[in-house]
KEDRENVEX-429926 format. One record per atom (N, C-alpha, C, CB): residue in one letter; chain; atom name; x negated, y negated, z. Coordinates in Angstrom, 2 decimals, decimal comma. Last residue first. Glycine has a CB too. Layout:
<atoms>
  residu  chaine  atome       c1       c2       c3
       a       A     CA        X        Y        Z
...
</atoms>
This chain:
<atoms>
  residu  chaine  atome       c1       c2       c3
       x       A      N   -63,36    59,26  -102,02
       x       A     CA   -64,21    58,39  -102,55
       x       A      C   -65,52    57,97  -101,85
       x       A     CB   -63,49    57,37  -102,78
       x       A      N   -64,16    63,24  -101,19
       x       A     CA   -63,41    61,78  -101,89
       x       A      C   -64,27    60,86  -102,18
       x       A     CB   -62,40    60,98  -100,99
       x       A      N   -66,92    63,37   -99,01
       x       A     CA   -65,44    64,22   -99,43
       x       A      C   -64,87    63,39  -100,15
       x       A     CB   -64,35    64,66   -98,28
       x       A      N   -70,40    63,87   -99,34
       x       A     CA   -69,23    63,45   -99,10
       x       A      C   -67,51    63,94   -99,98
       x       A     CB   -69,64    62,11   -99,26
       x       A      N   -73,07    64,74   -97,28
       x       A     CA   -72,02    65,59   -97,88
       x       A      C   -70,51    64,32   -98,08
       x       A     CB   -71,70    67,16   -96,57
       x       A      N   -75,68    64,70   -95,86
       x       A     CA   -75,11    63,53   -96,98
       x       A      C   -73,72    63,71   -97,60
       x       A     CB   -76,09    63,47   -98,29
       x       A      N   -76,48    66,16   -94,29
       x       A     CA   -76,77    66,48   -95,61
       x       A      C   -76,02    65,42   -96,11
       x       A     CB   -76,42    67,89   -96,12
       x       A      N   -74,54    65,17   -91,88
       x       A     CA   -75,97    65,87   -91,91
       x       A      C   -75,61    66,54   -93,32
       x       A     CB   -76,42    67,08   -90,47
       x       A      N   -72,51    63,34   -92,11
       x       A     CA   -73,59    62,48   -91,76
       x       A      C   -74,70    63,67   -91,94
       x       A     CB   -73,44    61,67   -90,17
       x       A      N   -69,69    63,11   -94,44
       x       A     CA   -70,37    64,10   -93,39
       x       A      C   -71,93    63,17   -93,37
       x       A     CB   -70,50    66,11   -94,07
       x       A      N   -67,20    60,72   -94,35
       x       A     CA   -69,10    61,48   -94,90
       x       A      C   -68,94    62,25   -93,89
       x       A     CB   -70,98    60,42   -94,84
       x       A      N   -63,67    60,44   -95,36
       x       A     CA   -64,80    61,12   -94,38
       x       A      C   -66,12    60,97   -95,22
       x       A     CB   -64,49    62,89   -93,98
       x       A      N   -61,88    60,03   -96,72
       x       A     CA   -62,96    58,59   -96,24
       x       A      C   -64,01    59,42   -95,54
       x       A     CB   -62,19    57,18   -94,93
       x       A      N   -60,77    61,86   -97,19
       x       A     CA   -61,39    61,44   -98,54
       x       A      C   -62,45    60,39   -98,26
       x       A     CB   -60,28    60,84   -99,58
       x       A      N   -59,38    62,39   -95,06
       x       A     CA   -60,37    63,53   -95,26
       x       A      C   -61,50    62,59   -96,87
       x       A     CB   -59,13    65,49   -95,81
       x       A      N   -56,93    60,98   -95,04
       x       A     CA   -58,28    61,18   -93,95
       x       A      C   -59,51    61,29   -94,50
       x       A     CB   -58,25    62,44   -93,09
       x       A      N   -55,39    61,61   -96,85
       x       A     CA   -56,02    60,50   -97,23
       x       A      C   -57,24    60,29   -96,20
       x       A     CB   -55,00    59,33   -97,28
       x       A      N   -55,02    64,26   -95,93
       x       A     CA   -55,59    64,46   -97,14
       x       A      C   -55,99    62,66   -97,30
       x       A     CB   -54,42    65,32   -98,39
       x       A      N   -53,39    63,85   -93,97
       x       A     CA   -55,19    64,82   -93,79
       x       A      C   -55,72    64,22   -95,05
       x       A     CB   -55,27    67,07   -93,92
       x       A      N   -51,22    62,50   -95,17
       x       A     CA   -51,82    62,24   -94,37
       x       A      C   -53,09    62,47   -94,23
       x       A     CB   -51,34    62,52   -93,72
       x       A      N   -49,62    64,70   -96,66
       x       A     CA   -50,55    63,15   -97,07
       x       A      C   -51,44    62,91   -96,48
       x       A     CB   -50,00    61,87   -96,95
       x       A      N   -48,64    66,16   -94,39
       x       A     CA   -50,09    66,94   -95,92
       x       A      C   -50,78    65,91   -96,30
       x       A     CB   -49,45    67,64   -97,76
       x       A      N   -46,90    64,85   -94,05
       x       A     CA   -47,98    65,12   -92,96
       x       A      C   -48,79    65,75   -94,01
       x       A     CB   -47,58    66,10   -91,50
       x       A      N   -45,48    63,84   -96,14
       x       A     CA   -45,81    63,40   -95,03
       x       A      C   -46,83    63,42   -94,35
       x       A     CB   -45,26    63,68   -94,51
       x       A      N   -44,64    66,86   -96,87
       x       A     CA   -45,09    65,39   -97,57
       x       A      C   -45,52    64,48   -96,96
       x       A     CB   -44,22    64,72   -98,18
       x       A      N   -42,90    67,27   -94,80
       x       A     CA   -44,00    68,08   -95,29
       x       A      C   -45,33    67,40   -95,91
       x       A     CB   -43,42    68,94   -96,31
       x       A      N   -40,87    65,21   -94,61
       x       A     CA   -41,91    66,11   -93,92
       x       A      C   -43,00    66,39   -94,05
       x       A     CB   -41,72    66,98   -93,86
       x       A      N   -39,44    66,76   -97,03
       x       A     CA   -39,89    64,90   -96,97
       x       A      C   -41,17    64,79   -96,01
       x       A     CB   -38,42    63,69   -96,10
       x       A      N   -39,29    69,15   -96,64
       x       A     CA   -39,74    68,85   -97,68
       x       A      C   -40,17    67,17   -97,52
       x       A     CB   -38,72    69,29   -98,71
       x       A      N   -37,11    68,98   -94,58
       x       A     CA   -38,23    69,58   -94,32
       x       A      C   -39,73    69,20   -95,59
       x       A     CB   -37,67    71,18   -94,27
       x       A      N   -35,18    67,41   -96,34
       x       A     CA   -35,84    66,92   -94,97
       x       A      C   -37,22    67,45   -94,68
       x       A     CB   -34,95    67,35   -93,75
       x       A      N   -34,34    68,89   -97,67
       x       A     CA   -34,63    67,89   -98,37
       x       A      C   -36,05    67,50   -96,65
       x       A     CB   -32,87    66,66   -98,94
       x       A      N   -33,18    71,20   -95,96
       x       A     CA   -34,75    71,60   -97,01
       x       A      C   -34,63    69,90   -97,36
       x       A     CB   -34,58    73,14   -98,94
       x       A      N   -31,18    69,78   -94,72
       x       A     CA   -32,55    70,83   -93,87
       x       A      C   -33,80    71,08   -95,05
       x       A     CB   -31,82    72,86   -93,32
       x       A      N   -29,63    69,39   -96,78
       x       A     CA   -30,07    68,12   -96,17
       x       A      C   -31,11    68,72   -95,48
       x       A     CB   -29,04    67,26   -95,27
       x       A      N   -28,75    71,93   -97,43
       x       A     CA   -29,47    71,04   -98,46
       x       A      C   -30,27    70,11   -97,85
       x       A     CB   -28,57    70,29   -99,34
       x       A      N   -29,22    74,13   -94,77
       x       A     CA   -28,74    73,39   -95,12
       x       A      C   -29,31    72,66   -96,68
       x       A     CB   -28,68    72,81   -94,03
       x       A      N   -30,59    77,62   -94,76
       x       A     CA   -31,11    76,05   -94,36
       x       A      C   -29,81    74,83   -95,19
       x       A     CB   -33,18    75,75   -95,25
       x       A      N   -30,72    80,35   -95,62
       x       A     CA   -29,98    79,85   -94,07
       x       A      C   -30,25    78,26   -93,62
       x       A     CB   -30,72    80,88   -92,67
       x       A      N   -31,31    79,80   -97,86
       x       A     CA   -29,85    79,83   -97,91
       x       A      C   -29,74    79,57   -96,67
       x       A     CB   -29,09    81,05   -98,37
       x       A      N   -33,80    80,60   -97,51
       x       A     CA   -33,75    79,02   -97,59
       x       A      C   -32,12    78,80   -97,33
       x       A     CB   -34,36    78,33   -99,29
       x       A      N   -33,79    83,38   -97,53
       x       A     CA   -34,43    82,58   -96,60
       x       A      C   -34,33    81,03   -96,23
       x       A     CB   -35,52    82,77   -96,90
       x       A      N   -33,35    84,05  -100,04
       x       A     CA   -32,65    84,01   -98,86
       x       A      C   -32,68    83,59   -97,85
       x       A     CB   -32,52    84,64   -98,56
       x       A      N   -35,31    82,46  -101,57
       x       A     CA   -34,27    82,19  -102,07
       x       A      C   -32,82    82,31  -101,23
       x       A     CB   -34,37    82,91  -103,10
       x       A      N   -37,42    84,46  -100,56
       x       A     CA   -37,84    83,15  -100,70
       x       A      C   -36,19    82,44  -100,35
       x       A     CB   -38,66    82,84  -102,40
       x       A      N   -36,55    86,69  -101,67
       x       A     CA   -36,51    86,61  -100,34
       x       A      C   -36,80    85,39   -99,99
       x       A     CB   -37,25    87,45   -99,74
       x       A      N   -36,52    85,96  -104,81
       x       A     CA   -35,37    85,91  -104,29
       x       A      C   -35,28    86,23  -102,80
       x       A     CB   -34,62    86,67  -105,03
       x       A      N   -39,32    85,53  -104,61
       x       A     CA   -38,92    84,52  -104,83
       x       A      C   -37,08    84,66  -104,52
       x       A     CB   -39,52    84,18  -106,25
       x       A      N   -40,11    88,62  -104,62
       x       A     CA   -40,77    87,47  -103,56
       x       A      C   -39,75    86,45  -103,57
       x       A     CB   -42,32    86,73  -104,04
       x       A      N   -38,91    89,64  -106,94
       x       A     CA   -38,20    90,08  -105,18
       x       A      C   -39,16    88,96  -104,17
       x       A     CB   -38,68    92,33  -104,51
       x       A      N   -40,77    88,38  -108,86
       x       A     CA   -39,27    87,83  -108,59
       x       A      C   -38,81    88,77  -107,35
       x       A     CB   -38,13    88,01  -110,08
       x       A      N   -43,17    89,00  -108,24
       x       A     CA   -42,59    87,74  -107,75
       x       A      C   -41,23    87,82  -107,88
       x       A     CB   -43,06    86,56  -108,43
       x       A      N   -42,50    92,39  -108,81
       x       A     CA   -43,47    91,09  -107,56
       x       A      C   -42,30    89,73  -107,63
       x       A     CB   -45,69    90,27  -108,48
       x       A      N   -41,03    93,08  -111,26
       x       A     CA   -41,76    93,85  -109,67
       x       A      C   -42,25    93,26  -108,97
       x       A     CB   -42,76    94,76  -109,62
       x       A      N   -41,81    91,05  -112,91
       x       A     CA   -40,13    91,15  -112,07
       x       A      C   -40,33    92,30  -110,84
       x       A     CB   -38,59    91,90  -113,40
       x       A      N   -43,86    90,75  -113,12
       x       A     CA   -43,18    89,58  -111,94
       x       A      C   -42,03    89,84  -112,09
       x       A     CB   -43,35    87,92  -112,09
       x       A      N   -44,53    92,90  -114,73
       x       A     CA   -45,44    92,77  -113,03
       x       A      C   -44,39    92,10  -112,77
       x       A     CB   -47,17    91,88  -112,63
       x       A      N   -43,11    92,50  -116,96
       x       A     CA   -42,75    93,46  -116,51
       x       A      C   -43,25    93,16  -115,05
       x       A     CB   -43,18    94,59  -117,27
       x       A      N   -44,19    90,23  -117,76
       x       A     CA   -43,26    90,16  -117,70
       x       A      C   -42,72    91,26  -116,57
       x       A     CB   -42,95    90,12  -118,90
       x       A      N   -46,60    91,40  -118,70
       x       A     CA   -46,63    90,66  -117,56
       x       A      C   -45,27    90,37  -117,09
       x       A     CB   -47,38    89,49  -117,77
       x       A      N   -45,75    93,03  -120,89
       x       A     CA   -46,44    93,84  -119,65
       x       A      C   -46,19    92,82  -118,33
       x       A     CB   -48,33    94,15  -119,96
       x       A      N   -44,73    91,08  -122,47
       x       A     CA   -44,29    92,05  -122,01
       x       A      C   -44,29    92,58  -120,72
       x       A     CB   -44,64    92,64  -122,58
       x       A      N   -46,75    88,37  -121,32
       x       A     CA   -46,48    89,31  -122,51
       x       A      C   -45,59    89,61  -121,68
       x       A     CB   -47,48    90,44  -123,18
       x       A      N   -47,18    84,31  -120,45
       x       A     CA   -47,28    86,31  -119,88
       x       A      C   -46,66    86,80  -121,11
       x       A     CB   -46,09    87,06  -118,13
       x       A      N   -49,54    82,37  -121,50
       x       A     CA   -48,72    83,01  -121,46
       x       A      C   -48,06    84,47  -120,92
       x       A     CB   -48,79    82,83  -122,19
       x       A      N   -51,70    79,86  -121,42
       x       A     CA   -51,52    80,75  -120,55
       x       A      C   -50,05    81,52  -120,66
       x       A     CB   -51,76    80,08  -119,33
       x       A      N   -53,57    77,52  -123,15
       x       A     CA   -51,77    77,73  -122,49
       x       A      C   -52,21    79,27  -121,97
       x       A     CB   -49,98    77,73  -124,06
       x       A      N   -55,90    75,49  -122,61
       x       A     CA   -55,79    77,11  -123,16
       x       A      C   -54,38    76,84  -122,77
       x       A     CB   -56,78    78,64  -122,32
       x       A      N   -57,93    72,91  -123,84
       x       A     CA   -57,21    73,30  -122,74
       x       A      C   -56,53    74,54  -123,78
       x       A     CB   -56,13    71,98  -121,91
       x       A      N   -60,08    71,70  -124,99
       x       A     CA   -59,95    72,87  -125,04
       x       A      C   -59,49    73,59  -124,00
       x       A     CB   -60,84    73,24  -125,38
       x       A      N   -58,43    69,38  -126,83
       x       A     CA   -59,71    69,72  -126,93
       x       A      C   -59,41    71,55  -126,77
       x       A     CB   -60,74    68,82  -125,64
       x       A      N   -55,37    69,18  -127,79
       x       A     CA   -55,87    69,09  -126,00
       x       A      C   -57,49    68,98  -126,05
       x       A     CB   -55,40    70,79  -124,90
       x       A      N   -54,10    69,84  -130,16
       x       A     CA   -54,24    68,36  -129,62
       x       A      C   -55,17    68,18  -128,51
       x       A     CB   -52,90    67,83  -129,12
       x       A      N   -52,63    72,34  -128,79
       x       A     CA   -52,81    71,87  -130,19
       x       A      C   -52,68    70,22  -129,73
       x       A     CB   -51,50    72,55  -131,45
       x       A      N   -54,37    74,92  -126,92
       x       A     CA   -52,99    73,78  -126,73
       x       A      C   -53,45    72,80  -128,06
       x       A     CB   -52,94    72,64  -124,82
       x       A      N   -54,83    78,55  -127,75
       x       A     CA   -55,58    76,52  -127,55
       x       A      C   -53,86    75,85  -127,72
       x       A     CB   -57,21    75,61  -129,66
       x       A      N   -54,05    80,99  -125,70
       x       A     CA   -53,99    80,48  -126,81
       x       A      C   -54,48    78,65  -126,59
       x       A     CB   -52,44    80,87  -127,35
       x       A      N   -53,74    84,02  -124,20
       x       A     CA   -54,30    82,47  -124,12
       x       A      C   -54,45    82,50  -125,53
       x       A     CB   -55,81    82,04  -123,17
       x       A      N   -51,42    86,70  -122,44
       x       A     CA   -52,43    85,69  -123,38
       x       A      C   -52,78    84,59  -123,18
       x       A     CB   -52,08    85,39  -124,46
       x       A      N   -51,44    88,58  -119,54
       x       A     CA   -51,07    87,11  -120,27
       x       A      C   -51,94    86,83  -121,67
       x       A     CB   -51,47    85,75  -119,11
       x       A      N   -51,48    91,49  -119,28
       x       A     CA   -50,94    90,69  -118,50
       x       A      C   -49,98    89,09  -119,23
       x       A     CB   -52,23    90,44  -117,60
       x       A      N   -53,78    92,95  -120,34
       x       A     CA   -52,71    92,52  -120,99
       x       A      C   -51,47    91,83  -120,37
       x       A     CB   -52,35    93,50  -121,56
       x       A      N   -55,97    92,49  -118,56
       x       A     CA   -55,39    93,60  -118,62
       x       A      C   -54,15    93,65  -119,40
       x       A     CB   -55,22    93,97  -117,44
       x       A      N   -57,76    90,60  -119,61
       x       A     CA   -58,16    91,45  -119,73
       x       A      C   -57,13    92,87  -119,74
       x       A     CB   -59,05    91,24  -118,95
       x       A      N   -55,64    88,75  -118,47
       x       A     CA   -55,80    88,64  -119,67
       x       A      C   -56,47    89,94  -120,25
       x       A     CB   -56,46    87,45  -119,87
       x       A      N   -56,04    88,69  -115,81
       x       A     CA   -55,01    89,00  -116,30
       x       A      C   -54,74    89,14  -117,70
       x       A     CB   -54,35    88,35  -115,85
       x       A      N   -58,79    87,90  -115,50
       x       A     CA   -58,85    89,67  -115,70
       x       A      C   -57,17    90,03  -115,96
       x       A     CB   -59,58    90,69  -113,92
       x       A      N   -58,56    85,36  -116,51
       x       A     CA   -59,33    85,97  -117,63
       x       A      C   -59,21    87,88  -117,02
       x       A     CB   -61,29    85,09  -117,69
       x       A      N   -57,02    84,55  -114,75
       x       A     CA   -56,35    84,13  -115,64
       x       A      C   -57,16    85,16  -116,86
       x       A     CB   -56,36    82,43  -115,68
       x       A      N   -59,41    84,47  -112,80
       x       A     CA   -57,90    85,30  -112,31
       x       A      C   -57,27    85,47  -113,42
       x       A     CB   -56,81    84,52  -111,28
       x       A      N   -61,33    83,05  -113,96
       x       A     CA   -61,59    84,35  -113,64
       x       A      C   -60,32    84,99  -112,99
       x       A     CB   -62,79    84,40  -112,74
       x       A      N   -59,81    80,53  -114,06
       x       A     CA   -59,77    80,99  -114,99
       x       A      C   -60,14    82,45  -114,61
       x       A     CB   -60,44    80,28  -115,87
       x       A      N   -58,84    80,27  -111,49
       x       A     CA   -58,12    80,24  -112,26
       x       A      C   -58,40    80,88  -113,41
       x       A     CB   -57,86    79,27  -112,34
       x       A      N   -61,52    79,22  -109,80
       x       A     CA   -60,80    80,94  -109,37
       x       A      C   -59,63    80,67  -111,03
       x       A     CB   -59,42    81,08  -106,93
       x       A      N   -62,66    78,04  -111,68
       x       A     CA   -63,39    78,42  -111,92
       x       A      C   -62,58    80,02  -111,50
       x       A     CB   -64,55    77,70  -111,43
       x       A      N   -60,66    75,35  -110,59
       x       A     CA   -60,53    75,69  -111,93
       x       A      C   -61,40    77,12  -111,68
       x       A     CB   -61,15    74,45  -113,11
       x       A      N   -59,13    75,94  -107,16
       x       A     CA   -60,31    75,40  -108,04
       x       A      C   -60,08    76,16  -109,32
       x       A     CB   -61,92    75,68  -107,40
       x       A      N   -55,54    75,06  -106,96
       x       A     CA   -56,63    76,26  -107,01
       x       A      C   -58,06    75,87  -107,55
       x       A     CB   -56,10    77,45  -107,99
       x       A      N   -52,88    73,68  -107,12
       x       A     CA   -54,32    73,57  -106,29
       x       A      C   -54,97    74,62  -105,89
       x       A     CB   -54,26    72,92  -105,10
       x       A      N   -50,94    74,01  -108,70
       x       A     CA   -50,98    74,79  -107,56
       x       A      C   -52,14    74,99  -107,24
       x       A     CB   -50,40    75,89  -107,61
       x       A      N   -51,24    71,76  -110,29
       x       A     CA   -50,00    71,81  -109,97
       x       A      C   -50,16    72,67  -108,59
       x       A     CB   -49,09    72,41  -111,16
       x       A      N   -53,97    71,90  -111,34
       x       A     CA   -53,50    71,01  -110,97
       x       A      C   -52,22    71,06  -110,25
       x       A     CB   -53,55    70,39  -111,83
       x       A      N   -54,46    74,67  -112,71
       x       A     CA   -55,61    74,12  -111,26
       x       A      C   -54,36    73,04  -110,40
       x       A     CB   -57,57    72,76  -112,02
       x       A      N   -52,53    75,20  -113,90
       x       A     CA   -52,62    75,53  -113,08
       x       A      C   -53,57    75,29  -111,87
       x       A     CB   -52,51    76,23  -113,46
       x       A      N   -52,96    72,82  -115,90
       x       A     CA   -51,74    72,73  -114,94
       x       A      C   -51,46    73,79  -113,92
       x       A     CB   -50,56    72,69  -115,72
       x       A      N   -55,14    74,00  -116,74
       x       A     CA   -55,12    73,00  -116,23
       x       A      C   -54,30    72,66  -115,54
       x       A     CB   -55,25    72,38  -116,79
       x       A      N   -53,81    76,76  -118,41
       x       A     CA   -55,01    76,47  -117,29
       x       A      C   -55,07    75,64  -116,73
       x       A     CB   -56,12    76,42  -117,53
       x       A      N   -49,94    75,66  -119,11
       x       A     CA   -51,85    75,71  -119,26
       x       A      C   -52,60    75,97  -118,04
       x       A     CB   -52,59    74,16  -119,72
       x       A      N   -48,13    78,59  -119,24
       x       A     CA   -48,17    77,42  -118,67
       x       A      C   -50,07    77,12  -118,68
       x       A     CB   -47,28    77,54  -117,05
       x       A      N   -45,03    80,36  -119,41
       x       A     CA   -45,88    79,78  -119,94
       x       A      C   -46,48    78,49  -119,68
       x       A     CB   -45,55    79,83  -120,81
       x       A      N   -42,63    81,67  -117,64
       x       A     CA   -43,62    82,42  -118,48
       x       A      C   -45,12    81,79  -119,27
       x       A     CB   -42,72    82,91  -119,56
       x       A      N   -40,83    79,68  -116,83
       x       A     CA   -40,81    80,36  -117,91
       x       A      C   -42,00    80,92  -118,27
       x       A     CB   -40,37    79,69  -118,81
       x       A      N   -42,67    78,67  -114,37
       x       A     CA   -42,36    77,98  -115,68
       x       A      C   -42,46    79,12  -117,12
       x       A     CB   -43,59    76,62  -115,81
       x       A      N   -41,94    80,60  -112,52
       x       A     CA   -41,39    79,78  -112,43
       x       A      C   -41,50    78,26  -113,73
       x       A     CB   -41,73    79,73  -111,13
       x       A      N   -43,78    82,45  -113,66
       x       A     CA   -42,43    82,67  -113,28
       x       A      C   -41,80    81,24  -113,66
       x       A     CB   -42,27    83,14  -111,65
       x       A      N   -46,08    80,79  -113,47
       x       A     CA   -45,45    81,92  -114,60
       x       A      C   -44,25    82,06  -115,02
       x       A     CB   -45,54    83,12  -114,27
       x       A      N   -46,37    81,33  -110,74
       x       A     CA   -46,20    79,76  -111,33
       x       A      C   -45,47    79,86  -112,71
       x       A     CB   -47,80    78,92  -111,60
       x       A      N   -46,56    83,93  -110,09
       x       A     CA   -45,19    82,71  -109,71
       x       A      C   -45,25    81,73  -110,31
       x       A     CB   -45,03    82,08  -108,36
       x       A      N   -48,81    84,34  -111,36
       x       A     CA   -47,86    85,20  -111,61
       x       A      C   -46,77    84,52  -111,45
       x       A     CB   -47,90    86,31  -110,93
       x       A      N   -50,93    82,84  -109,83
       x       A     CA   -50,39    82,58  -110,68
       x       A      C   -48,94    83,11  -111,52
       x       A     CB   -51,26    82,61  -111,10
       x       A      N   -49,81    83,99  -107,27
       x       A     CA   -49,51    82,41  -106,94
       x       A      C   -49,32    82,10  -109,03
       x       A     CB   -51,43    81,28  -105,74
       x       A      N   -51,22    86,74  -107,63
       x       A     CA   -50,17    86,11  -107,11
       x       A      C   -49,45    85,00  -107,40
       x       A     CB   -50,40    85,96  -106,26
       x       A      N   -53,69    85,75  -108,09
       x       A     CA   -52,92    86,41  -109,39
       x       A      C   -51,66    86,40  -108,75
       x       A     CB   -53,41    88,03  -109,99
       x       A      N   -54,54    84,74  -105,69
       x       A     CA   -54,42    83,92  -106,51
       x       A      C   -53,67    84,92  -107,77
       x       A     CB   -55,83    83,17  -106,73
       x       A      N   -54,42    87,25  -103,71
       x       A     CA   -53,91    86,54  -103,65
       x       A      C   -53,51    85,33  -104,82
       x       A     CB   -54,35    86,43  -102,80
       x       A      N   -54,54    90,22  -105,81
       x       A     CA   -54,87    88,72  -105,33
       x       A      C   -54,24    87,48  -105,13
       x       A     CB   -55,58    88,31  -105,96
       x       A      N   -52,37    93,05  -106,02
       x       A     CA   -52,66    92,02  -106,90
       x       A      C   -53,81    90,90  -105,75
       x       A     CB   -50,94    91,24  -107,53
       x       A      N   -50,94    94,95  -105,21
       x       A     CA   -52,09    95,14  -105,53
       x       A      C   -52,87    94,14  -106,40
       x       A     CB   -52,04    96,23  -105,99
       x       A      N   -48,96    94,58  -103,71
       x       A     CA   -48,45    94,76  -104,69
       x       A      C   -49,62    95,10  -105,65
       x       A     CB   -47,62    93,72  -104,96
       x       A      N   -49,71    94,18  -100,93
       x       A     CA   -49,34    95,53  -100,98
       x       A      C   -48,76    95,73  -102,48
       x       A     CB   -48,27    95,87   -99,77
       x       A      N   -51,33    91,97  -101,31
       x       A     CA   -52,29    93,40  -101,23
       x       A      C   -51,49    94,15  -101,33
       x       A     CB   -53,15    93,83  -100,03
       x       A      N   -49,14    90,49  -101,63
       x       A     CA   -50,46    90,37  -102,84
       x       A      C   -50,63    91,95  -102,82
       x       A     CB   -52,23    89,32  -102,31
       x       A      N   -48,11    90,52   -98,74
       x       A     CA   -47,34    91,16  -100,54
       x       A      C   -48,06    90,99  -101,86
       x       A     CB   -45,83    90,27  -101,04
       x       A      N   -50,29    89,40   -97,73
       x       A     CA   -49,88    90,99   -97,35
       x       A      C   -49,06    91,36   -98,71
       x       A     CB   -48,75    91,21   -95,72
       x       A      N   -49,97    86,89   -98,57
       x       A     CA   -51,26    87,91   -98,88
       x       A      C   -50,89    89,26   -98,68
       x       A     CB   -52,57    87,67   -97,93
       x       A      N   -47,68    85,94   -97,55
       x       A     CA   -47,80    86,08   -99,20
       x       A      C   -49,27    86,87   -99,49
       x       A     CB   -47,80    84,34  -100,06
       x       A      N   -48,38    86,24   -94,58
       x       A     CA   -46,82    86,90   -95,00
       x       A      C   -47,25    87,38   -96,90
       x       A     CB   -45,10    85,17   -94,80
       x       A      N   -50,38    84,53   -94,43
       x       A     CA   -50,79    86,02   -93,85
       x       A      C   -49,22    86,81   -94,68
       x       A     CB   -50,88    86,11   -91,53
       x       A      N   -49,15    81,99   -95,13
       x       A     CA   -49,79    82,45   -96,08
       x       A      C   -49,87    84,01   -95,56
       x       A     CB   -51,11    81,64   -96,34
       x       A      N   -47,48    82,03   -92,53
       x       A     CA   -46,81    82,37   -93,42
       x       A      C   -47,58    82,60   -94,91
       x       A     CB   -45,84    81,44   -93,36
       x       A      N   -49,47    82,15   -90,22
       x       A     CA   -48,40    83,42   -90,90
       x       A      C   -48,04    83,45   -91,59
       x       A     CB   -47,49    83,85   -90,66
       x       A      N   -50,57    79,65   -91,08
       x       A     CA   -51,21    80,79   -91,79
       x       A      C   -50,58    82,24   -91,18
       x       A     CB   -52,91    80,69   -91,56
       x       A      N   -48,34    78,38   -90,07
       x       A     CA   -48,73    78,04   -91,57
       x       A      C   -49,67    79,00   -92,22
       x       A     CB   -49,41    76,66   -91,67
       x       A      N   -48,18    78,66   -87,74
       x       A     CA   -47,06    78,88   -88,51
       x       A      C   -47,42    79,15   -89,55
       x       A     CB   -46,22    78,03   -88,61
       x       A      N   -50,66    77,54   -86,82
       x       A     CA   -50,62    78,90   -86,43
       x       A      C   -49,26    79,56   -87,55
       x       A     CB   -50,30    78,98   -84,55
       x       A      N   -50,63    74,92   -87,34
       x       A     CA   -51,88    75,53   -88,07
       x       A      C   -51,34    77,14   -87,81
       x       A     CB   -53,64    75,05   -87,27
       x       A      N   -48,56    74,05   -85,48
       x       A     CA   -47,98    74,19   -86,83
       x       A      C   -48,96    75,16   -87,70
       x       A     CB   -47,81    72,68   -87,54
       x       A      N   -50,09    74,84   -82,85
       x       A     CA   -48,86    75,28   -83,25
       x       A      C   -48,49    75,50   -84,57
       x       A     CB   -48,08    74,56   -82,83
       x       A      N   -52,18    73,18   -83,22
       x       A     CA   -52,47    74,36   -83,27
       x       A      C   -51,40    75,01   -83,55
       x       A     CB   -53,04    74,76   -82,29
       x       A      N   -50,45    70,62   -83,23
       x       A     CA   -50,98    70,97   -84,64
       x       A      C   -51,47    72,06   -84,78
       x       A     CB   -51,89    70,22   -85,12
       x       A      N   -49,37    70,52   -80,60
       x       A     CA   -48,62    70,73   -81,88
       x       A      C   -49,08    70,56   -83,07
       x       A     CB   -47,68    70,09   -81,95
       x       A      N   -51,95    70,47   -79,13
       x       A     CA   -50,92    71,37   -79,16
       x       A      C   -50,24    71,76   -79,82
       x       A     CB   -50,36    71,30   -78,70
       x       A      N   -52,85    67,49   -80,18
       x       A     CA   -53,50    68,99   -80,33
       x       A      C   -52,57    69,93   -80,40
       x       A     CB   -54,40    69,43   -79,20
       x       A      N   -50,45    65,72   -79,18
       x       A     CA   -51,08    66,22   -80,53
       x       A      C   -51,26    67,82   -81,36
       x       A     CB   -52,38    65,80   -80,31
       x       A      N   -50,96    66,68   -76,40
       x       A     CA   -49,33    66,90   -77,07
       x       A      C   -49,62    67,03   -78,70
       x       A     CB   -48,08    65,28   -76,72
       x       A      N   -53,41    65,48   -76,33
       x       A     CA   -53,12    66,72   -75,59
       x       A      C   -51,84    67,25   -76,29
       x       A     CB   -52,92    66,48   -73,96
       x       A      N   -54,20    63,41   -78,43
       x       A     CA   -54,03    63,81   -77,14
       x       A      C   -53,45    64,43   -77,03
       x       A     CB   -53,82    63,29   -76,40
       x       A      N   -57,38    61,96   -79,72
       x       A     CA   -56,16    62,71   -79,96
       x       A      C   -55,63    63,19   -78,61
       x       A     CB   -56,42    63,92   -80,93
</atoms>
């Protein structure tokens, strides 16, 4: 790898966890986790209702944080769960009232600073950035699947 590489991947690695450091700080200062966060938006952003599974899957979270995030939002009246009819024993994930009530105090002022933030970007600037993005995320990620680790046998992908 060379020198210009490196540089500009410490660079982007440095952008990228201000800007998670940005959505944790409004976790903690809303008093929520980071992941009750993310689910709360996903929530949001699909109307309020949406399976366990499509939350591992859509916003790449291991299943095990999902459900223990999904089960103390549940605990607190946050969301229900109910069986998806047909699925075995995939759950839907719904917000109530109450939950309703959190993401218009959270996510939705997240998502409309989100919303200002993008306004200063052209259409063609977010299509782009987004093509991008895609791109280079691919990328690690088809890396990373050929990798072994050689001490303990550890392998990643196929």
């Amino acid at each position: 790898m060379t020198k210009n590489y490196r540089e500009w991947i410490v660079q982007r690695n440095r952008q990228k966890r201000a800007y998670e450091a940005l959505y944790h700080d409004i976790a903690v200062y809303s008093g929520l986790s980071d992941t009750v966060l993310w689910i709360l938006y996903a929530l949001m952003d699909a109307d309020g209702k949406m399976s366990q599974q499509d939350l591992v899957d859509k916003w790449v979270f291991p299943k095990q944080t999902i459900n223990s995030a999904v089960q103390n939002l549940s605990t607190k009246g946050y969301v229900t769960l109910s069986a998806v009819p047909h699925t075995g024993n995939r759950k839907l994930v719904q917000l109530t009232e109450s939950g309703r009530t959190l993401v218009n105090s959270t996510v939705v002022l997240l998502a409309e600073a989100e919303f200002h933030a993008a306004s200063h970007m052209t259409e063609e600037e977010r299509t782009v950035y987004l093509s991008l993005s895609r791109n280079y995320y691919g990328f690690p990620e088809e890396e990373t699947r050929m990798l072994r680790w050689q001490s303990g046998g550890v392998t990643l992908g196929k």
